[in-house]
CHARMM-style PDB file with segment names, atoms N, HN, CA, C and O in Angstrom:
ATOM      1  N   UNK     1       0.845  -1.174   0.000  1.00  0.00      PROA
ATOM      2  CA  UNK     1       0.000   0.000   0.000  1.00  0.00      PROA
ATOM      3  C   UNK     1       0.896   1.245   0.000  1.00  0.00      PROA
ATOM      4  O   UNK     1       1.838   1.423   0.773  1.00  0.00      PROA
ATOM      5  N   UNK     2       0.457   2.148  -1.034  1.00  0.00      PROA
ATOM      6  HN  UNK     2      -0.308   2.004  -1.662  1.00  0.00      PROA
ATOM      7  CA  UNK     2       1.388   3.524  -0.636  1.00  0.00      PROA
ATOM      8  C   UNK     2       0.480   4.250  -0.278  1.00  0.00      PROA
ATOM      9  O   UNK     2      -0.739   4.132  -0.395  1.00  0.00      PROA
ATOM     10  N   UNK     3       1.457   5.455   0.421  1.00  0.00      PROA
ATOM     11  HN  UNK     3       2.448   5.550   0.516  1.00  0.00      PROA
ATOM     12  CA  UNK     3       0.636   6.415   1.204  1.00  0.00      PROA
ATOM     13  C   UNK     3      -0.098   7.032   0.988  1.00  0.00      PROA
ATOM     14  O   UNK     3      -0.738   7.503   1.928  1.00  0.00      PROA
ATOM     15  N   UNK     4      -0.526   7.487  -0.739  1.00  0.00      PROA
ATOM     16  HN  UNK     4      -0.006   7.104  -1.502  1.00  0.00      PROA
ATOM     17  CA  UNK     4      -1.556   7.951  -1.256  1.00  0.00      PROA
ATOM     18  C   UNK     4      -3.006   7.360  -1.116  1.00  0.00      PROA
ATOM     19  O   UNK     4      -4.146   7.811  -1.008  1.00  0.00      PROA
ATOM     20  N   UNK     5      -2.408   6.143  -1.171  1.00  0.00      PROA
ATOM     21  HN  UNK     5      -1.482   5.776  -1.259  1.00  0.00      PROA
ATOM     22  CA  UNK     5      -3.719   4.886  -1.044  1.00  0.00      PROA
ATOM     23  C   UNK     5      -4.347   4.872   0.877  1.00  0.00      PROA
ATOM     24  O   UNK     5      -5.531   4.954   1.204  1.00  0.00      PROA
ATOM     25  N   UNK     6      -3.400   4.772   1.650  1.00  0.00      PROA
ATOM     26  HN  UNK     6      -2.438   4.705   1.385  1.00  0.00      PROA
ATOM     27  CA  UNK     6      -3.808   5.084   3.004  1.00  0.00      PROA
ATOM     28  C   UNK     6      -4.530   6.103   2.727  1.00  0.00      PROA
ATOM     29  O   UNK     6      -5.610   5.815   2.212  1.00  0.00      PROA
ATOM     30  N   UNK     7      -4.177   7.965   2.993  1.00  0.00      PROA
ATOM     31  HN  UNK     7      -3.300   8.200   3.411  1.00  0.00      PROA
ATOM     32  CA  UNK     7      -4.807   8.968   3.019  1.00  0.00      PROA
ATOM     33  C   UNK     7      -6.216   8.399   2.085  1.00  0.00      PROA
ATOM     34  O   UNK     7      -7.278   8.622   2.666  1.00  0.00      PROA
ATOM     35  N   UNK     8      -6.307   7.907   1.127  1.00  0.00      PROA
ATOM     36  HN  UNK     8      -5.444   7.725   0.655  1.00  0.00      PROA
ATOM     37  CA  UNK     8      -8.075   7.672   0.270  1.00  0.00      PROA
ATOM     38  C   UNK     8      -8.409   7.046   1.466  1.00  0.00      PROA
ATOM     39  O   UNK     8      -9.172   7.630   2.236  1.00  0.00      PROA
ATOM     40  N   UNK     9      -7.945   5.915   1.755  1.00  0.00      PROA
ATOM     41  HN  UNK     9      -7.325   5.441   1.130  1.00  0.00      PROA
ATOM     42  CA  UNK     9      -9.090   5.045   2.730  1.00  0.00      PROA
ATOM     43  C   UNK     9      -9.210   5.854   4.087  1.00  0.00      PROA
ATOM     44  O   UNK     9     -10.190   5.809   4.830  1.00  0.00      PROA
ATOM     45  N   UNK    10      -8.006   6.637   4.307  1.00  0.00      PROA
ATOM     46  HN  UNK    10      -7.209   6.673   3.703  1.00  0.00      PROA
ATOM     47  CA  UNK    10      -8.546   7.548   5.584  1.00  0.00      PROA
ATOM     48  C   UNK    10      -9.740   8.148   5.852  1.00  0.00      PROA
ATOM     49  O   UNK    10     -10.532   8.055   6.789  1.00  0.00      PROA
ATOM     50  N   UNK    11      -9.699   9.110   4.320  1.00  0.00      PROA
ATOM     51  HN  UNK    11      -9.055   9.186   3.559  1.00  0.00      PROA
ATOM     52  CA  UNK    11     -10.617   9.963   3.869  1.00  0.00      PROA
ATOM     53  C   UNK    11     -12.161   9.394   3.879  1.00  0.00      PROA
ATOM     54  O   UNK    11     -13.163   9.786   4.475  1.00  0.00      PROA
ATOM     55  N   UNK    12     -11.912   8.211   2.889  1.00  0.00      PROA
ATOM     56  HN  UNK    12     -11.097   7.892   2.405  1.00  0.00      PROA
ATOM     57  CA  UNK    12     -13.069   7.787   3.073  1.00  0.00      PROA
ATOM     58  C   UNK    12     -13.521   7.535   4.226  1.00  0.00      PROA
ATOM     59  O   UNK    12     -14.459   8.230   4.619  1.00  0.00      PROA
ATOM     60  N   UNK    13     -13.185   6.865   4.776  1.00  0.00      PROA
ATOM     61  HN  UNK    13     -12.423   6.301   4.456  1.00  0.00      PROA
ATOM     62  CA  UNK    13     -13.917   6.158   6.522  1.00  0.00      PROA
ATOM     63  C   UNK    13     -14.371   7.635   7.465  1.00  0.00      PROA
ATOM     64  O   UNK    13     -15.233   7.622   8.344  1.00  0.00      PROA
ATOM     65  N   UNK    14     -13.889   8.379   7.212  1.00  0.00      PROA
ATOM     66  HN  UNK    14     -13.189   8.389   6.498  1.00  0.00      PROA
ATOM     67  CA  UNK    14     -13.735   9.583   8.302  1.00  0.00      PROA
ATOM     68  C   UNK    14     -13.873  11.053   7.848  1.00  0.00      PROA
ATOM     69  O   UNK    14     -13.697  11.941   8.683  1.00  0.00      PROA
ATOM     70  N   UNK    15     -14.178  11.356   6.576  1.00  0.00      PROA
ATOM     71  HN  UNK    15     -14.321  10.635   5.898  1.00  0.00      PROA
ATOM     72  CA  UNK    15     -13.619  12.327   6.059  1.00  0.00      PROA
ATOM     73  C   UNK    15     -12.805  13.144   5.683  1.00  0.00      PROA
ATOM     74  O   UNK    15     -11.903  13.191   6.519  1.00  0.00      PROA
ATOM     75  N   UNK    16     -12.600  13.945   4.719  1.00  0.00      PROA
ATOM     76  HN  UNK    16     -13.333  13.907   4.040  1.00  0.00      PROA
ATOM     77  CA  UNK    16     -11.422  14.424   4.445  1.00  0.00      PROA
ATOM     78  C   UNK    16     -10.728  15.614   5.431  1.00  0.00      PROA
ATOM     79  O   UNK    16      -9.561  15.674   5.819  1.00  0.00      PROA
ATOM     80  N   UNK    17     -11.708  16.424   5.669  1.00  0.00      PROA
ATOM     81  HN  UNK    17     -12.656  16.376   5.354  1.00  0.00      PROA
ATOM     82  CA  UNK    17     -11.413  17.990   6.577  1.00  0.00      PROA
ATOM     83  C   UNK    17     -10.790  16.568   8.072  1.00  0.00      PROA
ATOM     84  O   UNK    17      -9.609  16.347   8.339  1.00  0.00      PROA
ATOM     85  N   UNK    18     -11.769  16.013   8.616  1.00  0.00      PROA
ATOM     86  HN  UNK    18     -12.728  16.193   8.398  1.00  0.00      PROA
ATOM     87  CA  UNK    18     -11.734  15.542   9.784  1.00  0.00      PROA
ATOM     88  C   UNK    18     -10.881  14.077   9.821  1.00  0.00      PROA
ATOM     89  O   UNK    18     -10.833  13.387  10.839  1.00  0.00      PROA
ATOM     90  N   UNK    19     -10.229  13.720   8.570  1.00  0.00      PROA
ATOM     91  HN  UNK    19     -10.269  14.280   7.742  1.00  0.00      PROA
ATOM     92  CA  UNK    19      -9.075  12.631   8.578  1.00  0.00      PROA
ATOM     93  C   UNK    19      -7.705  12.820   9.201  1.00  0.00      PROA
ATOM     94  O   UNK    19      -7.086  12.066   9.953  1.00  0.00      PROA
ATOM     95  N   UNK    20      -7.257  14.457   8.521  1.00  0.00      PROA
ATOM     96  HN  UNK    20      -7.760  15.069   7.910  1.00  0.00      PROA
ATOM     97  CA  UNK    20      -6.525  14.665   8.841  1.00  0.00      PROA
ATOM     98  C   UNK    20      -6.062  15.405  10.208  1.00  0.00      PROA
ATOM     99  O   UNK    20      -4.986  15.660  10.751  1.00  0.00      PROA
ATOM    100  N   UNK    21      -7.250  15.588  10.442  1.00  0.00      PROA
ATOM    101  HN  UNK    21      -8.123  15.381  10.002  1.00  0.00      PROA
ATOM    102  CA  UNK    21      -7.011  16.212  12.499  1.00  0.00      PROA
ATOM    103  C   UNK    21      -7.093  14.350  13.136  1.00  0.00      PROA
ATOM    104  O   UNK    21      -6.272  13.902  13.936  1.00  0.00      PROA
ATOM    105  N   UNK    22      -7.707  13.919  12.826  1.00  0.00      PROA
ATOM    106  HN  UNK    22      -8.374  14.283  12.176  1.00  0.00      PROA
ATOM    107  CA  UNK    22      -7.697  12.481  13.501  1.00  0.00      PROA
ATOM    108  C   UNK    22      -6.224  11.764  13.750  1.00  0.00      PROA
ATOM    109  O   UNK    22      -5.707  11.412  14.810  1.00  0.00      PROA
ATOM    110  N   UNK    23      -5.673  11.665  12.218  1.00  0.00      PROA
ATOM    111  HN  UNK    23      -6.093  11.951  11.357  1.00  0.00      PROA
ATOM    112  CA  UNK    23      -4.167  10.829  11.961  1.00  0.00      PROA
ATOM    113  C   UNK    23      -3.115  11.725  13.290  1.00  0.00      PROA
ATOM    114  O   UNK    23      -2.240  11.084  13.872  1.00  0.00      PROA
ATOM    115  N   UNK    24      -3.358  13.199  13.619  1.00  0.00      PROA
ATOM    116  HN  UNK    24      -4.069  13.720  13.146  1.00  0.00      PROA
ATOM    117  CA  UNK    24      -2.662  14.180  13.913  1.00  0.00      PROA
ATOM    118  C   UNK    24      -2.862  14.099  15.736  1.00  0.00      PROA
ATOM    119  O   UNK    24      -1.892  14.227  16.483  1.00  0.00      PROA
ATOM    120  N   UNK    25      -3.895  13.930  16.107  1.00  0.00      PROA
ATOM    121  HN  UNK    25      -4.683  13.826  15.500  1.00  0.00      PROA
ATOM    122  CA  UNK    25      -4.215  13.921  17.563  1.00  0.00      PROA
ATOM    123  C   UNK    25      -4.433  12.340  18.196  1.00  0.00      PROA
ATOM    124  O   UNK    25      -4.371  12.155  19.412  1.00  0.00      PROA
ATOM    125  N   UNK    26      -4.613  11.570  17.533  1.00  0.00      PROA
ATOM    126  HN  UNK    26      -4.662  11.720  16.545  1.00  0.00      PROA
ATOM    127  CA  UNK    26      -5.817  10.300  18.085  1.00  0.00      PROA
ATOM    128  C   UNK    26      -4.512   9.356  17.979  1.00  0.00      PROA
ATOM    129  O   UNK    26      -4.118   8.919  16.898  1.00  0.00      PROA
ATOM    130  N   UNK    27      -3.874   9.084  19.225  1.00  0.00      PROA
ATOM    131  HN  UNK    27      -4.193   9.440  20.104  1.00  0.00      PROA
ATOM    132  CA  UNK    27      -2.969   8.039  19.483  1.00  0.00      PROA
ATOM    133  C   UNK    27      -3.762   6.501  19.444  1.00  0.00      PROA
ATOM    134  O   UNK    27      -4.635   6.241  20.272  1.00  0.00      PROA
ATOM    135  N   UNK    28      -3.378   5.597  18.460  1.00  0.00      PROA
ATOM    136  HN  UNK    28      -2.669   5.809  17.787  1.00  0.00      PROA
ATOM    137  CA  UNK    28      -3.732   4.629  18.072  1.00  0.00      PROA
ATOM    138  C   UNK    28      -2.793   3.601  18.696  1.00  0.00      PROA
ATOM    139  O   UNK    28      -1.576   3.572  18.509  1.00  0.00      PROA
ATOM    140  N   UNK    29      -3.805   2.384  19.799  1.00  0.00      PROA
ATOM    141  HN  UNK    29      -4.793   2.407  19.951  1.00  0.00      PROA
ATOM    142  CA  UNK    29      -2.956   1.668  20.732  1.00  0.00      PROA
ATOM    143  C   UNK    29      -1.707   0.729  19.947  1.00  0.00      PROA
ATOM    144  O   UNK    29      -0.572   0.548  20.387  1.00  0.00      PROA
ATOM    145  N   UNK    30      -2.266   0.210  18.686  1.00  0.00      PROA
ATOM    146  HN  UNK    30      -3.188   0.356  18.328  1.00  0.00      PROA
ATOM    147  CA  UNK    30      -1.644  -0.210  18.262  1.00  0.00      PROA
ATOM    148  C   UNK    30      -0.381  -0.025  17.196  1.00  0.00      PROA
ATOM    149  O   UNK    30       0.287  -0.808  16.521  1.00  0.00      PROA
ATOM    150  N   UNK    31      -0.395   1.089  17.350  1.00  0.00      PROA
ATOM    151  HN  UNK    31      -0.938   1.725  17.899  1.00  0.00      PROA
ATOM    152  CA  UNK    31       1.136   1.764  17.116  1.00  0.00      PROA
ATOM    153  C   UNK    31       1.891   2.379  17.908  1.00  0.00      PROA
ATOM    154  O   UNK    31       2.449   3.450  17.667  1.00  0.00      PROA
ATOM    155  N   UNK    32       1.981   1.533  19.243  1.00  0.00      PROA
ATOM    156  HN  UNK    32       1.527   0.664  19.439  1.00  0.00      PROA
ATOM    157  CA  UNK    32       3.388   1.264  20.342  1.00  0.00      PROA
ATOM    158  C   UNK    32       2.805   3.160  21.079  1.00  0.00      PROA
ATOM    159  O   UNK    32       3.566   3.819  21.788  1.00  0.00      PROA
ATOM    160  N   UNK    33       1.652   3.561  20.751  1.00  0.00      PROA
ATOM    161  HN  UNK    33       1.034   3.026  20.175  1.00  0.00      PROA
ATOM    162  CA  UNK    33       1.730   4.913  21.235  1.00  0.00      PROA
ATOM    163  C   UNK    33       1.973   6.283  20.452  1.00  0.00      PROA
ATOM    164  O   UNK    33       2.489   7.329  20.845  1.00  0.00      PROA
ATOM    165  N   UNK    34       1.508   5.983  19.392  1.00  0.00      PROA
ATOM    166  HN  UNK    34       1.088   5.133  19.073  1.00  0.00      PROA
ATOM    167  CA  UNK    34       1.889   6.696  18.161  1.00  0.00      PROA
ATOM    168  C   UNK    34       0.463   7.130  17.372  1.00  0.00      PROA
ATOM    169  O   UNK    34      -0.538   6.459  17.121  1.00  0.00      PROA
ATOM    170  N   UNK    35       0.753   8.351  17.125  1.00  0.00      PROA
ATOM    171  HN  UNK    35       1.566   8.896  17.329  1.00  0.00      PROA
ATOM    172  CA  UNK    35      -0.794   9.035  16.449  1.00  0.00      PROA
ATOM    173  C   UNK    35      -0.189   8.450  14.757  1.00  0.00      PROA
ATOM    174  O   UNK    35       0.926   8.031  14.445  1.00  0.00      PROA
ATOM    175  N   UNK    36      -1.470   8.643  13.891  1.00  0.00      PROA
ATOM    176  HN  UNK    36      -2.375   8.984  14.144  1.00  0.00      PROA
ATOM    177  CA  UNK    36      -0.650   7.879  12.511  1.00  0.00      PROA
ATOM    178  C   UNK    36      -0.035   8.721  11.926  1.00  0.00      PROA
ATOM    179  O   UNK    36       0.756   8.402  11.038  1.00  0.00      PROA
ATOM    180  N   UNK    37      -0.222   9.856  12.238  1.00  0.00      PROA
ATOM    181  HN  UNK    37      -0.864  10.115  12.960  1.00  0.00      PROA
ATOM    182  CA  UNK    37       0.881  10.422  11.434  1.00  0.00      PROA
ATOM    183  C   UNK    37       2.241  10.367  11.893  1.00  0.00      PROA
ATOM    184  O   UNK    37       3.123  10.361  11.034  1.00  0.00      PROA
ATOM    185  N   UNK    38       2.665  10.311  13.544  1.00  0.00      PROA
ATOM    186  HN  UNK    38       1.948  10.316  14.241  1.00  0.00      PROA
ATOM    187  CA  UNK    38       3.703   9.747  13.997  1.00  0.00      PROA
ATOM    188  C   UNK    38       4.184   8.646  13.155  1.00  0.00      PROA
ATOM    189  O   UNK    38       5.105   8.763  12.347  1.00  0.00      PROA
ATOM    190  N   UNK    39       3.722   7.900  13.310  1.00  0.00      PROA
ATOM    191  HN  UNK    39       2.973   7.805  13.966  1.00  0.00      PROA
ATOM    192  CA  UNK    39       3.747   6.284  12.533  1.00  0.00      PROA
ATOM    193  C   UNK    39       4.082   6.350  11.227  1.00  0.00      PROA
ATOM    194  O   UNK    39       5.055   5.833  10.678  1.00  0.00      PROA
ATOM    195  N   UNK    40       3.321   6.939  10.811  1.00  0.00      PROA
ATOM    196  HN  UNK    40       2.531   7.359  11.257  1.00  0.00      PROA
ATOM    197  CA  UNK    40       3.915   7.292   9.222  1.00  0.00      PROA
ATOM    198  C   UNK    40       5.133   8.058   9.150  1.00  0.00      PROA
ATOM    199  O   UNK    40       6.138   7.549   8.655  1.00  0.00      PROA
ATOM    200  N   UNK    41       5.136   9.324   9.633  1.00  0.00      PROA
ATOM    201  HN  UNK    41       4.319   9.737  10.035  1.00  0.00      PROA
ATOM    202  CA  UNK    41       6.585   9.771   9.755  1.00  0.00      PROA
ATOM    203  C   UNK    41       7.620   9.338   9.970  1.00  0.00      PROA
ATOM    204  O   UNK    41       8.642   9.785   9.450  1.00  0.00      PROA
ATOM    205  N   UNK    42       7.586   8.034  11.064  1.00  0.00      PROA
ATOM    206  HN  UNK    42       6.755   7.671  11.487  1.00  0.00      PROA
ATOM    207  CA  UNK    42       8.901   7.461  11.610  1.00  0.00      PROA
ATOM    208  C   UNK    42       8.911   5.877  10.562  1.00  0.00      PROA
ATOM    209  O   UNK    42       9.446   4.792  10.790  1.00  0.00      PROA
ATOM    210  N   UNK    43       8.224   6.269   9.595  1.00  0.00      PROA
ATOM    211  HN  UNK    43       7.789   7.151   9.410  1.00  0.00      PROA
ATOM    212  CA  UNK    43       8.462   5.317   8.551  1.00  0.00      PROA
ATOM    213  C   UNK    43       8.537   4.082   8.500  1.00  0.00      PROA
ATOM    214  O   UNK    43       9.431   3.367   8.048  1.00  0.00      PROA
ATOM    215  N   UNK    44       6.815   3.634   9.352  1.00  0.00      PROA
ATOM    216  HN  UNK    44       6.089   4.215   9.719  1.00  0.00      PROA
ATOM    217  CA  UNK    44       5.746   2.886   9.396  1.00  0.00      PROA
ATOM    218  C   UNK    44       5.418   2.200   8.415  1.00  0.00      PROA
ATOM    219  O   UNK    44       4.662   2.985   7.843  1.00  0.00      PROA
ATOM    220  N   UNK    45       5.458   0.599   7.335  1.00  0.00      PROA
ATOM    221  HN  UNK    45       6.072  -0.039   7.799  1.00  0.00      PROA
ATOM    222  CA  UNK    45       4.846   1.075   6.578  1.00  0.00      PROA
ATOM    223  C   UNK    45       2.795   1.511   6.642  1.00  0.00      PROA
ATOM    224  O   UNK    45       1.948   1.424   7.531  1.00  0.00      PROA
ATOM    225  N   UNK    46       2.776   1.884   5.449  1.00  0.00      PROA
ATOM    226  HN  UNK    46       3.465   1.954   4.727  1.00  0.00      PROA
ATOM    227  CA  UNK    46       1.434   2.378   5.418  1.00  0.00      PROA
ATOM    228  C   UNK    46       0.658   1.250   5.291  1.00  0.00      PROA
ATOM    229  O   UNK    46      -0.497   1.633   5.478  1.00  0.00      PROA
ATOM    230  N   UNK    47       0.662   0.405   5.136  1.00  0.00      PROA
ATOM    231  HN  UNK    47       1.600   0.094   4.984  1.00  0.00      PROA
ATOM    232  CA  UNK    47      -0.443  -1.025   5.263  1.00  0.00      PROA
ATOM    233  C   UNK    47      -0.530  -1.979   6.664  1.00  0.00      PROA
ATOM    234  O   UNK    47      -1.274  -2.914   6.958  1.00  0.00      PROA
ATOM    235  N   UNK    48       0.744  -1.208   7.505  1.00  0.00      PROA
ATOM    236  HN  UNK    48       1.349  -0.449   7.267  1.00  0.00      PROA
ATOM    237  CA  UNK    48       0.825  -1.687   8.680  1.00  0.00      PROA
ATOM    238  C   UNK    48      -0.202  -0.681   9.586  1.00  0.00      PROA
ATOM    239  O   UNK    48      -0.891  -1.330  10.372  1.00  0.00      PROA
ATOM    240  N   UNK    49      -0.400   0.594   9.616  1.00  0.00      PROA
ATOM    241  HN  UNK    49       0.160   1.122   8.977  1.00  0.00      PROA
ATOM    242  CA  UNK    49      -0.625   1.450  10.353  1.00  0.00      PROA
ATOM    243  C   UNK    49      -2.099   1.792   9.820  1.00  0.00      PROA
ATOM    244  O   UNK    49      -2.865   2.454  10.520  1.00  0.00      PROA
ATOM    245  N   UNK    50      -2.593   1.156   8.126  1.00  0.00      PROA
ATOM    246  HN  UNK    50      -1.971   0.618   7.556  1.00  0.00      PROA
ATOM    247  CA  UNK    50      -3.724   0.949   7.904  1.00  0.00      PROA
ATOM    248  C   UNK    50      -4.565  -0.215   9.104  1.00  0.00      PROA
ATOM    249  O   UNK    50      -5.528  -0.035   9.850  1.00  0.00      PROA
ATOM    250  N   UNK    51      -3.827  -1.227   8.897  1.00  0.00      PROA
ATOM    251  HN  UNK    51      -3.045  -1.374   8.291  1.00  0.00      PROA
ATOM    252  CA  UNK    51      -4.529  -2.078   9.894  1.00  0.00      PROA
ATOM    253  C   UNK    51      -4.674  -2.019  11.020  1.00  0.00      PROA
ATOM    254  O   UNK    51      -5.532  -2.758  11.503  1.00  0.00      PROA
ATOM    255  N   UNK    52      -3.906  -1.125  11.912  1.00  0.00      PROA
ATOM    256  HN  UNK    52      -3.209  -0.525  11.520  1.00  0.00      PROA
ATOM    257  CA  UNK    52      -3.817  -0.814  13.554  1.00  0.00      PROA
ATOM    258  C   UNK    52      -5.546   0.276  12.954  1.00  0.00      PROA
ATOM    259  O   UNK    52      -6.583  -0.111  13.494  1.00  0.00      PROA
ATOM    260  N   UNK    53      -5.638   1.092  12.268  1.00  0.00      PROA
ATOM    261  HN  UNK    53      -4.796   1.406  11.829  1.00  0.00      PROA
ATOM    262  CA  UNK    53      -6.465   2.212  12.316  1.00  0.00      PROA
ATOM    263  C   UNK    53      -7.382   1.331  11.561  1.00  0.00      PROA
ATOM    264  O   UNK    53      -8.211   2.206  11.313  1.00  0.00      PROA
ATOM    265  N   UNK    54      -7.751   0.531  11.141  1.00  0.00      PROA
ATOM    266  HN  UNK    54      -7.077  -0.180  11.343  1.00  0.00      PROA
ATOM    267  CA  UNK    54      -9.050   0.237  10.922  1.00  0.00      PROA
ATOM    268  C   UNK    54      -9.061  -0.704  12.421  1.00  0.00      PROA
ATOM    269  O   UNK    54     -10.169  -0.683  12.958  1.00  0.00      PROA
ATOM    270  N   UNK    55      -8.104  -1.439  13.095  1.00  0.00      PROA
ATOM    271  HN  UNK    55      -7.204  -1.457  12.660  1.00  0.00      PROA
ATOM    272  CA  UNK    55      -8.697  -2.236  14.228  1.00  0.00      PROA
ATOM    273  C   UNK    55      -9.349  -1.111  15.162  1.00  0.00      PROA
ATOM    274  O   UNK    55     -10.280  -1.459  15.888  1.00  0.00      PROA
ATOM    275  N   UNK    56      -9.021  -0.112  15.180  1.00  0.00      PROA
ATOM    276  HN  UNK    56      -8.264   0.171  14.590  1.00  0.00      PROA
ATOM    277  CA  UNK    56      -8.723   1.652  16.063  1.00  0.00      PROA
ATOM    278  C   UNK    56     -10.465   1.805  16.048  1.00  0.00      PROA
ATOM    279  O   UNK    56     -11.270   1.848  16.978  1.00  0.00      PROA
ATOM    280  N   UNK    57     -10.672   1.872  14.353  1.00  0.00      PROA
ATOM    281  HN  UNK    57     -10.018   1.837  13.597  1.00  0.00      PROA
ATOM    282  CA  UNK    57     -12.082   2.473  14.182  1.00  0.00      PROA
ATOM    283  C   UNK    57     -13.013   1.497  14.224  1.00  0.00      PROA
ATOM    284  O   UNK    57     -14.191   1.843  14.322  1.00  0.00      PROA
ATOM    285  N   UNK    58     -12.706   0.215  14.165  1.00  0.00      PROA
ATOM    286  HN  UNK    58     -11.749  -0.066  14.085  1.00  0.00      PROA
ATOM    287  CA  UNK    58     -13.445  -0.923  14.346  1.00  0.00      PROA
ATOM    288  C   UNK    58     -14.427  -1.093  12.896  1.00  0.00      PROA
ATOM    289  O   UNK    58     -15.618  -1.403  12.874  1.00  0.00      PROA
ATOM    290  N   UNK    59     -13.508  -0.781  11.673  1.00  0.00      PROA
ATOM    291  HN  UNK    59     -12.540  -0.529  11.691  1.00  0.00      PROA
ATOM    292  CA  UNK    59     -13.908  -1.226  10.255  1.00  0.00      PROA
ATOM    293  C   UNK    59     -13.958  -2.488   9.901  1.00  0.00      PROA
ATOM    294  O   UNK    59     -13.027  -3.275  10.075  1.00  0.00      PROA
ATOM    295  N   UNK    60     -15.421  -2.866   9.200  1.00  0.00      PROA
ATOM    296  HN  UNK    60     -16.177  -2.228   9.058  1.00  0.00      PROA
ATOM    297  CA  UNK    60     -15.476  -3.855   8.834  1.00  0.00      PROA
ATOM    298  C   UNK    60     -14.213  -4.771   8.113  1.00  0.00      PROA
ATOM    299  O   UNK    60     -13.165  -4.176   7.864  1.00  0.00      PROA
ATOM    300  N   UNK    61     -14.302  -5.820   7.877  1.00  0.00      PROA
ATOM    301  HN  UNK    61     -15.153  -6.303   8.079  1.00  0.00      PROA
ATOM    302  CA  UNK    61     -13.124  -6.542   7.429  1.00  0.00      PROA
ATOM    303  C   UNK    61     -12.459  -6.468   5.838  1.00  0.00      PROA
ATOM    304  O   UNK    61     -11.393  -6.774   5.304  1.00  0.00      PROA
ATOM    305  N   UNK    62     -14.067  -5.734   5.338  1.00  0.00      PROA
ATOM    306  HN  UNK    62     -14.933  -5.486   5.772  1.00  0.00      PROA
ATOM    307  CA  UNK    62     -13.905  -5.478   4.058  1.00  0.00      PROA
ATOM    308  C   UNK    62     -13.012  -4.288   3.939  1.00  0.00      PROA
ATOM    309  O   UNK    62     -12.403  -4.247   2.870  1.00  0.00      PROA
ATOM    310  N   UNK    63     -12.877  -3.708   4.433  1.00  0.00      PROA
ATOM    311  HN  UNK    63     -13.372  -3.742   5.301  1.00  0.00      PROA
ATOM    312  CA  UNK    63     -12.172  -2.228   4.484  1.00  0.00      PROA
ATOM    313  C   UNK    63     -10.516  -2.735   4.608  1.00  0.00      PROA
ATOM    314  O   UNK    63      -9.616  -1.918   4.414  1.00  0.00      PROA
ATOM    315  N   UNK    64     -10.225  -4.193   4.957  1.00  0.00      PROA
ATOM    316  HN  UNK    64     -10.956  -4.857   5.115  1.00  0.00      PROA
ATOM    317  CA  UNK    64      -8.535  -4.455   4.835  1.00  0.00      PROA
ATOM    318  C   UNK    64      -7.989  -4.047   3.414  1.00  0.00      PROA
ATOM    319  OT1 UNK    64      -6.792  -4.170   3.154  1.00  0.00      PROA
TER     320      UNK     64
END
């Protein structure tokens, strides 16, 4: 997955205005304590930190 492809599925699930305050504030347990954009920055990949944030938002399975 590249990171363009994360940010769509962000967007989608959550919106676009309100995706990106989410990735920015909302520490996700399953990235060791890390908001996703942390995660992404410290060069996460993006299909790893997809799956912590859909377990996060509790997205259906179809959304992997």
């Amino acid at each position: 997955m590249r990171h363009t492809e994360f940010w769509t599925r962000l967007d989608e699930a959550l919106g676009r205005s309100y995706s990106r305050t989410w990735a920015e504030l909302t520490v996700v347990r399953d990235l060791d304590g890390l908001t996703t954009r942390e995660a992404l920055d410290a060069g996460m990949p993006p299909k790893q930190v997809w799956a912590a944030v859909r377990r996060q938002l509790e997205l259906p399975e179809s959304e992997r």
